[in-house]
Backbone bond lengths (Angstrom), bond angles and torsions (degrees), N, CA, C in turn:
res aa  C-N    CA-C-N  psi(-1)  N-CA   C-N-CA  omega(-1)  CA-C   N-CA-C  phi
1 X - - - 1.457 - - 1.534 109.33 -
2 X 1.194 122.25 129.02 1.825 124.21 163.25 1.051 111.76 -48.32
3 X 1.502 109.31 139.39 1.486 115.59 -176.39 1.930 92.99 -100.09
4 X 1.320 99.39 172.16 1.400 98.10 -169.01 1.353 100.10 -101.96
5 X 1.663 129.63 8.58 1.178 138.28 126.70 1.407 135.78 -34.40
6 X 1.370 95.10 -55.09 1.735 105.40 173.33 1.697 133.48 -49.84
7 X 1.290 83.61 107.70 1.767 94.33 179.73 1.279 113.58 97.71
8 X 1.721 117.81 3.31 1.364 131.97 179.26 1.460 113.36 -76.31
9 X 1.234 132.52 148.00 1.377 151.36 154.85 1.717 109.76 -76.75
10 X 1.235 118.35 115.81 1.612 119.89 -164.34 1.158 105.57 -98.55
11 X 1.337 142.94 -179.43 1.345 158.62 124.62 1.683 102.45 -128.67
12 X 1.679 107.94 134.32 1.240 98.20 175.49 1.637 91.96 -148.03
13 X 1.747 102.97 118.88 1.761 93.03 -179.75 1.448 94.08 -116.14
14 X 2.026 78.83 157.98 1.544 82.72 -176.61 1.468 99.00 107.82
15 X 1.333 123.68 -19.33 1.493 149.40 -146.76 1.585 109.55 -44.90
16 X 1.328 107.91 -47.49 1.214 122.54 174.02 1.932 127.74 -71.71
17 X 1.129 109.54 19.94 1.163 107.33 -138.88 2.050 74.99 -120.07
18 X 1.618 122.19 -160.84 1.295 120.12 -164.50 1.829 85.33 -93.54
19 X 0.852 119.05 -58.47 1.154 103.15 -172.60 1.685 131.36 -72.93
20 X 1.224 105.83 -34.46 2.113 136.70 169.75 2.170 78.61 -49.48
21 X 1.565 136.46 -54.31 1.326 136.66 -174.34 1.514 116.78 -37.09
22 X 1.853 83.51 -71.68 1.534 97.63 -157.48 2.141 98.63 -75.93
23 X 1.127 107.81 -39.71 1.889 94.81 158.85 1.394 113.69 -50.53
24 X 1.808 140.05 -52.66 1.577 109.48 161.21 1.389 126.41 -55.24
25 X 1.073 115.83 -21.85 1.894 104.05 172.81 1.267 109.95 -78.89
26 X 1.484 124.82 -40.39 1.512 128.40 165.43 1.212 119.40 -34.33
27 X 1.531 108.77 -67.66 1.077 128.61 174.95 1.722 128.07 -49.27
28 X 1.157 117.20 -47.00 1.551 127.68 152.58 1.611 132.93 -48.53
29 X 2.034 112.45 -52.15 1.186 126.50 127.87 1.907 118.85 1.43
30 X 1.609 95.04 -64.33 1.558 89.64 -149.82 1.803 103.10 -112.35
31 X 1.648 100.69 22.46 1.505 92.83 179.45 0.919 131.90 69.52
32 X 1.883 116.96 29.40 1.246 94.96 171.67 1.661 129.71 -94.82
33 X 1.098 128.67 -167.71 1.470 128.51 -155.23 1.944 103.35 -61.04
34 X 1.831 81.71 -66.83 1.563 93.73 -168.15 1.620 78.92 -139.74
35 X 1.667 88.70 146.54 1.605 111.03 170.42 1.324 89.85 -120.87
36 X 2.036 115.59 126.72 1.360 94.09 170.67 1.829 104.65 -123.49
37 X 1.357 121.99 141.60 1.798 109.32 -142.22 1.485 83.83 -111.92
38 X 1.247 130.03 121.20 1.063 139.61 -158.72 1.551 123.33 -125.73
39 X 1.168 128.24 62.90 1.733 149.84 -157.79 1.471 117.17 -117.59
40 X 1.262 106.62 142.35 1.620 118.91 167.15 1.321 126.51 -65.05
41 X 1.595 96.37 -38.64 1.454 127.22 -166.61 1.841 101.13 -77.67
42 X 1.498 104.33 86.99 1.303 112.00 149.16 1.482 136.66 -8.52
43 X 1.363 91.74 -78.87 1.527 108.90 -167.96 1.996 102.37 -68.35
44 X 1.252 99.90 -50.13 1.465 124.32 179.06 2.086 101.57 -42.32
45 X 1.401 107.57 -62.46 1.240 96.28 166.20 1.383 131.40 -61.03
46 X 1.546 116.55 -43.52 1.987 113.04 163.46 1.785 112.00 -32.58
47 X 1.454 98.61 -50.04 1.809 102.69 -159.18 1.730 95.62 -72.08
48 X 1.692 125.51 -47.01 1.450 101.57 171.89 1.112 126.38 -59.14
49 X 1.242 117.02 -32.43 1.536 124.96 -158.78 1.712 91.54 -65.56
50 X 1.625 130.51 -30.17 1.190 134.29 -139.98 1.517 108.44 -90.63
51 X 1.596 95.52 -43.99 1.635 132.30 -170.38 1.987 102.32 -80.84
52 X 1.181 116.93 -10.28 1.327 123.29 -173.89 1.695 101.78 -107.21
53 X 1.610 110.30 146.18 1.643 105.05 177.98 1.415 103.16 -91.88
54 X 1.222 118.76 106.13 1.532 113.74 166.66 1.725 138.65 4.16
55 X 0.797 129.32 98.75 1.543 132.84 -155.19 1.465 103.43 -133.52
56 X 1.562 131.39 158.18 1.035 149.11 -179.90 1.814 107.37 -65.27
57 X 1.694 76.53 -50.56 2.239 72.16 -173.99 1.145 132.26 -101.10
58 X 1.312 108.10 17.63 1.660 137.14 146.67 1.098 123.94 -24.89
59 X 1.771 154.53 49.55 1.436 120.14 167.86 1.224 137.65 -126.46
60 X 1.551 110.81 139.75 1.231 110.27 -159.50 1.882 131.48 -82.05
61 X 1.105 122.54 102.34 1.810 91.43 -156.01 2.146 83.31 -119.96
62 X 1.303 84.97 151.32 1.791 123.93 160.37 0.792 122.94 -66.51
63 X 0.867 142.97 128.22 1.605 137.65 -140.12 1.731 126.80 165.39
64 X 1.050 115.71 143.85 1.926 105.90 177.74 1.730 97.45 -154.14
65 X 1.778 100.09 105.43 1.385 105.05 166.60 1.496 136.20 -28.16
66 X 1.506 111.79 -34.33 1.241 120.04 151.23 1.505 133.39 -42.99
67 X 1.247 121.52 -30.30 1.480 135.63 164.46 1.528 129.28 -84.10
68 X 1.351 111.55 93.62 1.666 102.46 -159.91 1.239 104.15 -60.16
69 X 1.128 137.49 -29.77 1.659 128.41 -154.29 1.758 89.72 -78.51
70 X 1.392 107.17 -46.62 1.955 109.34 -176.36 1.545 110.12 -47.97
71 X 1.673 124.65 -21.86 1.673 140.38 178.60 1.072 100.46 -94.17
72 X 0.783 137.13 -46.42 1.517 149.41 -157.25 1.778 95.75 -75.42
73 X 1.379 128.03 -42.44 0.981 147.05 174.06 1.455 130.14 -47.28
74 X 1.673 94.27 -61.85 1.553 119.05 -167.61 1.366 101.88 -103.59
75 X 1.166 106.53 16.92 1.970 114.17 175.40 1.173 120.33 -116.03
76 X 1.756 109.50 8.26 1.585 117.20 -171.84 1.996 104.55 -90.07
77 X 1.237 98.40 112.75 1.853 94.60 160.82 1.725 82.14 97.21
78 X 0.943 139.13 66.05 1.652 134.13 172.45 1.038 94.90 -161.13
79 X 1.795 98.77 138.15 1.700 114.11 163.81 1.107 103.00 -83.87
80 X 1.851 144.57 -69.40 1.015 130.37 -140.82 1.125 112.77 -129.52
81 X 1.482 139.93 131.96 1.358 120.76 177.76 1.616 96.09 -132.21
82 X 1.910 82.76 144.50 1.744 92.04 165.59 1.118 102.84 -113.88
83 X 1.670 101.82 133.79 1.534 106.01 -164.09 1.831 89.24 -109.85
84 X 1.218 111.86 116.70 1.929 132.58 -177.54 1.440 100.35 -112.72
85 X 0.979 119.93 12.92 1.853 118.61 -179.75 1.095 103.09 -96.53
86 X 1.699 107.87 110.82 1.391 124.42 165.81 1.448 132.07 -146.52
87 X 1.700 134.74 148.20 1.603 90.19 149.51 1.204 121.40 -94.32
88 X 1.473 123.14 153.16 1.382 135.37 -151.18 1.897 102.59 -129.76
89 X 0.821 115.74 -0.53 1.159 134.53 -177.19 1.537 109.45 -52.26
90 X 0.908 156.06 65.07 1.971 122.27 -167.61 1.424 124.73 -46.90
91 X 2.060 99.39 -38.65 1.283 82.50 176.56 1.584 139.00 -98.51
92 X 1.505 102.37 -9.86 1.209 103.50 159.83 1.361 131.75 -65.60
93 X 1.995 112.84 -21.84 1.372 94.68 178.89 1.334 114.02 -91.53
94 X 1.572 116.79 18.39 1.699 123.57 -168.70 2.238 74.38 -86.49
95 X 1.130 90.63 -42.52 2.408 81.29 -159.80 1.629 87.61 -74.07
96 X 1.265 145.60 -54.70 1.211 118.87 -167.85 1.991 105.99 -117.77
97 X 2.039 93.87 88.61 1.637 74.05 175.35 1.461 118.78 -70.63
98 X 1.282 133.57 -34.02 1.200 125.61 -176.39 1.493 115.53 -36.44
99 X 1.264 112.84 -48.54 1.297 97.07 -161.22 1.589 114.66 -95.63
100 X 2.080 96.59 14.21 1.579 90.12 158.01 1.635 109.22 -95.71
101 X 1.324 100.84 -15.82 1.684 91.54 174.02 1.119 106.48 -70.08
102 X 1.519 136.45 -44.71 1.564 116.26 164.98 1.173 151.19 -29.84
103 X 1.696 119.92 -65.23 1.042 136.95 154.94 2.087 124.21 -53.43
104 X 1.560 115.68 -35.97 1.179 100.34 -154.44 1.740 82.22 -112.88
105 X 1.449 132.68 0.66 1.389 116.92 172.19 1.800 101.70 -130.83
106 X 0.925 128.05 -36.38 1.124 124.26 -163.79 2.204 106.65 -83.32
107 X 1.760 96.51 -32.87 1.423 105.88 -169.83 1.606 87.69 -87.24
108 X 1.560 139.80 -32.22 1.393 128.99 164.76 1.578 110.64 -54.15
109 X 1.298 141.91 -53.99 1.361 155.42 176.85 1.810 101.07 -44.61
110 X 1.469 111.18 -37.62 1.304 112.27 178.68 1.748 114.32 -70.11
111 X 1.604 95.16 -37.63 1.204 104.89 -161.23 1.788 109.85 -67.36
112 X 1.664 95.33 -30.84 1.290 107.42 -175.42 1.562 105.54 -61.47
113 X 1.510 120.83 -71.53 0.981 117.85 176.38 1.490 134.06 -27.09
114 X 1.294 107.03 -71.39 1.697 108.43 166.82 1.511 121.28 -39.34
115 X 1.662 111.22 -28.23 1.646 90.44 175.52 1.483 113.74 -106.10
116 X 1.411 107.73 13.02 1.840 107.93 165.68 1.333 88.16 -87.39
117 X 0.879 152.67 -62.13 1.728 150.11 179.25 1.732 126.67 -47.84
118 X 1.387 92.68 -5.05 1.663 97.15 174.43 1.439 102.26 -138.82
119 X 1.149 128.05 5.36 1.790 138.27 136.19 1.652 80.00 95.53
120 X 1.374 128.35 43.12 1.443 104.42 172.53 1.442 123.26 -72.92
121 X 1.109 112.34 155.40 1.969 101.08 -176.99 1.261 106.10 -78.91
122 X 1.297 134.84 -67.36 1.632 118.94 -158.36 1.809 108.27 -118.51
123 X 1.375 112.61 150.28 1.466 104.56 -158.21 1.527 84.04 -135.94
124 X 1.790 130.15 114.80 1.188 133.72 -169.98 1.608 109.27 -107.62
125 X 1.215 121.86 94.70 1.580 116.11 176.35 1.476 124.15 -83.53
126 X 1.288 121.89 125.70 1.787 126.32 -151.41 1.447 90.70 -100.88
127 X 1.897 125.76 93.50 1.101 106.24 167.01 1.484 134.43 -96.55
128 X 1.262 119.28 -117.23 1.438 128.83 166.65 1.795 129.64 -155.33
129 X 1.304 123.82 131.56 0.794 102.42 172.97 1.586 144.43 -61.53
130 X 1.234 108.46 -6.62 1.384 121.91 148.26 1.330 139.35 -47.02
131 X 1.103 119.84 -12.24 1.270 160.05 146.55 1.854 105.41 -37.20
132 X 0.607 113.44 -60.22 1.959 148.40 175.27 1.274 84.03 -22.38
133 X 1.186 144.90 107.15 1.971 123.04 128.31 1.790 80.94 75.68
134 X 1.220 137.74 55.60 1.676 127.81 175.36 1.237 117.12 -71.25
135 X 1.344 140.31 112.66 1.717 162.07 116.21 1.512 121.33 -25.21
136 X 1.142 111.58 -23.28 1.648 120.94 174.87 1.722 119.49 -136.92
137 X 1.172 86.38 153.44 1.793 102.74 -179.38 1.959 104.17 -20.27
138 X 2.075 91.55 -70.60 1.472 99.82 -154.49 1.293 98.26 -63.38
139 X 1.393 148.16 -22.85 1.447 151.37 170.47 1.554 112.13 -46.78
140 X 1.511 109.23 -50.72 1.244 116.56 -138.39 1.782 79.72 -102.47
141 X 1.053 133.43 -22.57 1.816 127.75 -156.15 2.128 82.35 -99.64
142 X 1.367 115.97 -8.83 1.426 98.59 -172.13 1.782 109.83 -106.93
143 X 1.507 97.27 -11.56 1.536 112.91 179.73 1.390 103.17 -79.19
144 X 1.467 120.02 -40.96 1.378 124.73 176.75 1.847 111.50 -65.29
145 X 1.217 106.70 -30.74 1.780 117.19 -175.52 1.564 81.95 -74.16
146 X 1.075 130.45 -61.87 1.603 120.28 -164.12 1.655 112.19 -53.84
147 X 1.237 118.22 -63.42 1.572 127.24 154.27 1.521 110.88 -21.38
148 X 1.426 123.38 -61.21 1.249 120.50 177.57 1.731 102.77 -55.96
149 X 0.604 130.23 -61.52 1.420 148.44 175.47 1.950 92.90 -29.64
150 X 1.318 105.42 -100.19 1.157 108.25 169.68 1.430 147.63 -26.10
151 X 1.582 99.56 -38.19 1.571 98.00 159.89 1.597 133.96 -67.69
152 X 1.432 87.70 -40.19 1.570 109.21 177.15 1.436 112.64 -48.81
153 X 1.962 109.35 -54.03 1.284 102.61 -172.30 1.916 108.81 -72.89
154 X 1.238 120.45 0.53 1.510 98.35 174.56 1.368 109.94 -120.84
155 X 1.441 132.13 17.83 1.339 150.90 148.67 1.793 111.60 -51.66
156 X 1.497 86.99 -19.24 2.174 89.59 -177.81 1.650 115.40 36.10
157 X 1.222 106.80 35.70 1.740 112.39 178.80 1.572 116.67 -66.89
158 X 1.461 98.02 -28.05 1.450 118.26 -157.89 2.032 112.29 -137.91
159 X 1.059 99.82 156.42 1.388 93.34 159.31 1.416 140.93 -81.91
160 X 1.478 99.66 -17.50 1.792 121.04 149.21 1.437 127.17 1.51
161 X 1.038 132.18 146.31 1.973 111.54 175.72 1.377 72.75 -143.76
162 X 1.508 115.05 138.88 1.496 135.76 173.21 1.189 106.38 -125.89
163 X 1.586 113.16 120.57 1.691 95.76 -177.03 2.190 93.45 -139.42
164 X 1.072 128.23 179.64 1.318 125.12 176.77 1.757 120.47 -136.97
165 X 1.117 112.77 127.77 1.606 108.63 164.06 1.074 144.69 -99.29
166 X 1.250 138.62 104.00 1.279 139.12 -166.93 1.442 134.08 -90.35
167 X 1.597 99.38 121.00 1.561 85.21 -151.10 1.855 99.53 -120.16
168 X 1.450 102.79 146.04 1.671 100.91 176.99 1.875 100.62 -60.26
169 X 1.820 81.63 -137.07 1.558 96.11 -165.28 1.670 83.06 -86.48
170 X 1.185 119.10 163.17 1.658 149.03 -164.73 1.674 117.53 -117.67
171 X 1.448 123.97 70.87 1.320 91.65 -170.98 1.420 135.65 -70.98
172 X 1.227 109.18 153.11 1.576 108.12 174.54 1.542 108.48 81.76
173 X 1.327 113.38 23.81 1.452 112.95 -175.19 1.920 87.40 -107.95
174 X 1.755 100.09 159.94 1.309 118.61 -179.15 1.508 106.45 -65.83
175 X 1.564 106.76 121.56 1.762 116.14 177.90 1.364 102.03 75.39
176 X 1.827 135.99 42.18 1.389 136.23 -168.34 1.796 73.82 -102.76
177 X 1.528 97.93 -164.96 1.519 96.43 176.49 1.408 113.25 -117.28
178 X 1.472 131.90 -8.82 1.295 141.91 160.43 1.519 109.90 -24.79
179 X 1.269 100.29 -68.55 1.871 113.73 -174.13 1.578 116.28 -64.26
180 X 1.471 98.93 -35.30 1.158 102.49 177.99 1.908 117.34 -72.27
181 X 1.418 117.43 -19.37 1.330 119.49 176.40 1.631 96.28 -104.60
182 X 1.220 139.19 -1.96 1.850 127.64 162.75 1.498 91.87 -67.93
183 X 1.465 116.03 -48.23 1.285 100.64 -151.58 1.692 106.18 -78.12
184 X 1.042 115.61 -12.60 1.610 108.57 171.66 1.812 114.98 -92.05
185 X 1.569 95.73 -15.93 1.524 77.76 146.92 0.995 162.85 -86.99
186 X 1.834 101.69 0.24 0.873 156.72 -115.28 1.603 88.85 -121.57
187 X 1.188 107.27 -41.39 1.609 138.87 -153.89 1.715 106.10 -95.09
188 X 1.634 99.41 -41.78 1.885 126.85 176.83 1.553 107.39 79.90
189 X 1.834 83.61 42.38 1.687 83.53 148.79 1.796 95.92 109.72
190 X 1.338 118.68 147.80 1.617 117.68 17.04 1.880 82.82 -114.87
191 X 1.522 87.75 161.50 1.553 102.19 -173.74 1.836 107.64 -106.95
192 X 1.598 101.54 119.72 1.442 99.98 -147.94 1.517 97.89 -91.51
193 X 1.633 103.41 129.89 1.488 124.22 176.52 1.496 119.41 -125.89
194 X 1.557 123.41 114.99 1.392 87.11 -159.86 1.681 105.46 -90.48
195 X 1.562 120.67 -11.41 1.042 104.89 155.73 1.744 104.28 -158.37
196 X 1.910 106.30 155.69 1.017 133.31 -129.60 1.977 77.79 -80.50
197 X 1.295 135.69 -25.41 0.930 122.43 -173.92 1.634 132.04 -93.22
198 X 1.889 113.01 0.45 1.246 110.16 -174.72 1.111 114.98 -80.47
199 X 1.243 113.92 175.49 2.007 122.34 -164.67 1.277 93.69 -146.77
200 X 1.693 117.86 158.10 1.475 121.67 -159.45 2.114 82.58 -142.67
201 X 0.945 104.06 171.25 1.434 122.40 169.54 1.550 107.81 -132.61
202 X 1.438 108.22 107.85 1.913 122.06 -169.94 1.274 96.41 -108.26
203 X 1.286 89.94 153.35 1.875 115.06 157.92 1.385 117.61 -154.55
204 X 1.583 115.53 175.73 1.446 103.21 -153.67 1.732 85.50 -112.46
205 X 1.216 122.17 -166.54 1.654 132.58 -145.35 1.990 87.41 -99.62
206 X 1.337 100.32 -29.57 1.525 88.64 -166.67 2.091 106.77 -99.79
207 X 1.305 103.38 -15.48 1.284 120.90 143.47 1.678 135.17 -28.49
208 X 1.443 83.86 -61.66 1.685 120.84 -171.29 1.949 101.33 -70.19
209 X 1.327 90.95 -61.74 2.261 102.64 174.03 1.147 116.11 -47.48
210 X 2.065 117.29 -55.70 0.763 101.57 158.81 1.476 154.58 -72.92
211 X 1.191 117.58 -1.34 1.928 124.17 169.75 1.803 88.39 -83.68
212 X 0.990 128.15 -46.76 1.719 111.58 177.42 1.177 109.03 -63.45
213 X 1.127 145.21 -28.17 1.129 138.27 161.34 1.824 138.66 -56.93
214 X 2.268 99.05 -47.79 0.867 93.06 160.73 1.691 141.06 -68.93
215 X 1.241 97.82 -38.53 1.366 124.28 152.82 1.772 124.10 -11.80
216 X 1.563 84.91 -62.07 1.439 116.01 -177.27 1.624 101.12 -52.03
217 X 0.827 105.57 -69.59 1.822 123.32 -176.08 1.729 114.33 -81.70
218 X 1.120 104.91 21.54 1.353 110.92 164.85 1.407 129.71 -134.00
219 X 1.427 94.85 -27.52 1.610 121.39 162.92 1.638 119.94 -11.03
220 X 1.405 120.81 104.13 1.520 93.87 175.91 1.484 101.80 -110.08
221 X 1.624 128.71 -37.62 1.347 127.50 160.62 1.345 89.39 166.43
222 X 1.346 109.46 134.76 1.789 133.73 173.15 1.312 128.64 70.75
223 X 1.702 115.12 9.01 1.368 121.56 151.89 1.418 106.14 -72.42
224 X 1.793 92.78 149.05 1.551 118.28 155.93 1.414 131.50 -121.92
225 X 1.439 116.05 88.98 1.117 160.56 176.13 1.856 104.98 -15.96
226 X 1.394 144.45 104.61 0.951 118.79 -177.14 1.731 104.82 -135.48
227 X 1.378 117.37 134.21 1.527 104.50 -171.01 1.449 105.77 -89.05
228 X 1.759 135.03 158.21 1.107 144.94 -170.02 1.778 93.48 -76.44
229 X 1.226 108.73 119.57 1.625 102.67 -169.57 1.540 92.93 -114.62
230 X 1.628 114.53 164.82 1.402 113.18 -172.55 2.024 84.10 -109.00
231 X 1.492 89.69 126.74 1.815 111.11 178.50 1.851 116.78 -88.84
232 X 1.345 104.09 86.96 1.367 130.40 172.81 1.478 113.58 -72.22
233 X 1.606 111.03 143.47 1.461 128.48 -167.81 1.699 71.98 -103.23
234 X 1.507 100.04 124.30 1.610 118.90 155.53 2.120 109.71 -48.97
235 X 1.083 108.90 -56.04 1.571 119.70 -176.43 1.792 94.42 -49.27
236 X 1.308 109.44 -68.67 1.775 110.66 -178.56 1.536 108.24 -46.61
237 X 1.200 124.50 -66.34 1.682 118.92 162.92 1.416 138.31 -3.07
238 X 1.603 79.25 -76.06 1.701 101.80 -173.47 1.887 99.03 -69.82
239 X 1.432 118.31 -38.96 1.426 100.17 177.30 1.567 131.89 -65.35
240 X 1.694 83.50 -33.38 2.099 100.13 172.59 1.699 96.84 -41.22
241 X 1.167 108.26 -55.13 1.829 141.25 -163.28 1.491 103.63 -43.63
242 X 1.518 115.89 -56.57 1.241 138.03 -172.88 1.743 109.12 -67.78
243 X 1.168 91.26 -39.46 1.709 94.22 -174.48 1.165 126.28 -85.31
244 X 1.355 107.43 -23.31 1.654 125.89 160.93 1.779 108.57 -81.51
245 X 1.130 119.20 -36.84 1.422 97.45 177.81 1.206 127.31 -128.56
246 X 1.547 116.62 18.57 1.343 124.70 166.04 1.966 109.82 -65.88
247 X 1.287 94.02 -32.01 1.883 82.47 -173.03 1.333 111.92 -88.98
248 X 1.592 116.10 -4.93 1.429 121.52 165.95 1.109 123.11 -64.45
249 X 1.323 129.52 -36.81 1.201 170.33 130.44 1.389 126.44 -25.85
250 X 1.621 123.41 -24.16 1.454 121.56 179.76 1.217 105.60 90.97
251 X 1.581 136.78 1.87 1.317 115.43 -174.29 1.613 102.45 -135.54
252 X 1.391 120.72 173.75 1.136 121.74 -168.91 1.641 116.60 -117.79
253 X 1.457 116.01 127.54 1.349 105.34 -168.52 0.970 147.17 -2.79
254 X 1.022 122.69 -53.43 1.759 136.33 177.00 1.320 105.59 -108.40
C-alpha cells in the first residue's frame, strides 16, 4: 500500500533527536522524495548521517529553530514537516525558562511562519502530554506551541493545515526514563521515585510514528491528535524493572 509519505518532500526538525530518527527511517522506508533532517545538534547529525546508507533524498542541514532565516531556509520546496524540536526536559526547562520559551514557543511561531510563506500543505507539531492542565515551564511553553498551532490553523490565512500530536512517555527514546532507572539498577539501587503513587501514560517508538502518521493523513487543521495510551503506576514499573534486571546485574530484587 502507498504510504502518504511517498513521493513527499519532508522537513523534519528536531531530526536528530529519538523521534526527528525513527521519522528518517520511516520516511526512507516509504519513498519519500526528499527527507530534509533539520537539527542544532552537531554531533547528533554526524552519528545519523553515519548510521544511514547514503541516499539521494537524504539532507542534512544545521540549523536552530530559533533563527528565522535558518526556517525560513530548510522550509523551501517541502510538503510536510514534522516539527519534534523541543526542550523536553522538565527539569532543565524549570532552571532555564527562557530558553524554553524560546525554542518551544517562539522557534514554533518561526516555524509557523516560514511554512505559510512557502505554501506548505500540512504542518505536524510533536507535543506532550504534559501539556495537560501545565504546572511547569516545559508543560506550559508546549501548550502555548500547540495554541500557536491551533490558532493559526483556524485563522484560514493560508492554505496550510496545522494540526498537533500529543504524545505520553515514549519508550526507549533518548533521556525517556526506562534507561535512566536500568542504569541505577545497574548501579543496585536506589531507584529514584519521588512518590510511590504517580502514574505516567507510555507508548512504544512505533506507536508514537504511527499516530504521526495517522494524524498526518487525516489532518484537516487545529486538531490535537491523542493516542489511547495504557496508564501505568511508576511503583508497578520500576518493580517489573527490578525483577527482570536485578539478576542480570548480580543483584537480587530487593
Amino acid at each position: 500500500m502507498t504510504s502518504f509519505l511517498t513521493g513527499k518532500s519532508i522537513l523534519i526538525t528536531g531530526g536528530t533527536g529519538s523521534i526527528g530518527s525513527i521519522l528518517t527511517k520511516r520516511s526512507l522506508l516509504d519513498k519519500a522524495k526528499i527527507i530534509r533532517i533539520f537539527s542544532n545538534d552537531e554531533n547528533g547529525l554526524h552519528e545519523l548521517e553515519s548510521q544511514l546508507t547514503p541516499h539521494k533524498s537524504l539532507e542534512f542541514i544545521f540549523g536552530d529553530i530559533k533563527d528565522e532565516k535558518s526556517v525560513d531556509d530548510a522550509a523551501k520546496d517541502i510538503d510536510v514537516v514534522f516539527h519534534a524540536a523541543a526542550l523536553k526536559h522538565v527539569d532543565r526547562c524549570e532552571v532555564f525558562p527562557f530558553e524554553a520559551i524560546m525554542t518551544n514557543v517562539i522557534g514554533t511561531k518561526n516555524i509557523i511562519k516560514s511554512c505559510i510563506k512557502e505554501k506548505i500543505k500540512k504542518v505536524i507539531l510533536i507535543s506532550t502530554d504534559k501539556a495537560v492542565n501545565p504546572i511547569g515551564v516545559m508543560g506550559a511553553t508546549k501548550l502555548l506551541g500547540e495554541k500557536l498551532i491551533t490558532a493559526e490553523a483556524f485563522h484560514k490565512k493560508s492554505t496550510t493545515i496545522f494540526t498537533s500530536v500529543r504524545f505520553g512517555n515514549v519508550f526507549q527514546t533518548r533521556g525517556s526514563i526506562l534507561p535512566r532507572i536500568e542504569n541505577q539498577i545497574k548501579k543496585g539501587g536506589p531507584i529514584s521515585l519521588t512518590d510511590k503513587r504517580m502514574i505516567r501514560f507510555f507508548m512504544t517508538q512505533e506507536e508514537a510514528v504511527e499516530l504521526i502518521l495517522s494524524a498526518t493523513k487525516l489532518a484537516k487543521g487545529g486538531e490535537t491528535f491523542v493516542l489511547k495510551m495504557p496508564l501505568i503506576k511508576l511503583n508497578d514499573l520500576f518493580e517489573c524493572l527490578k525483577e527482570i534486571l536485578a539478576p542480570k546485574y548480580g543483584f537480587k530484587k530487593s
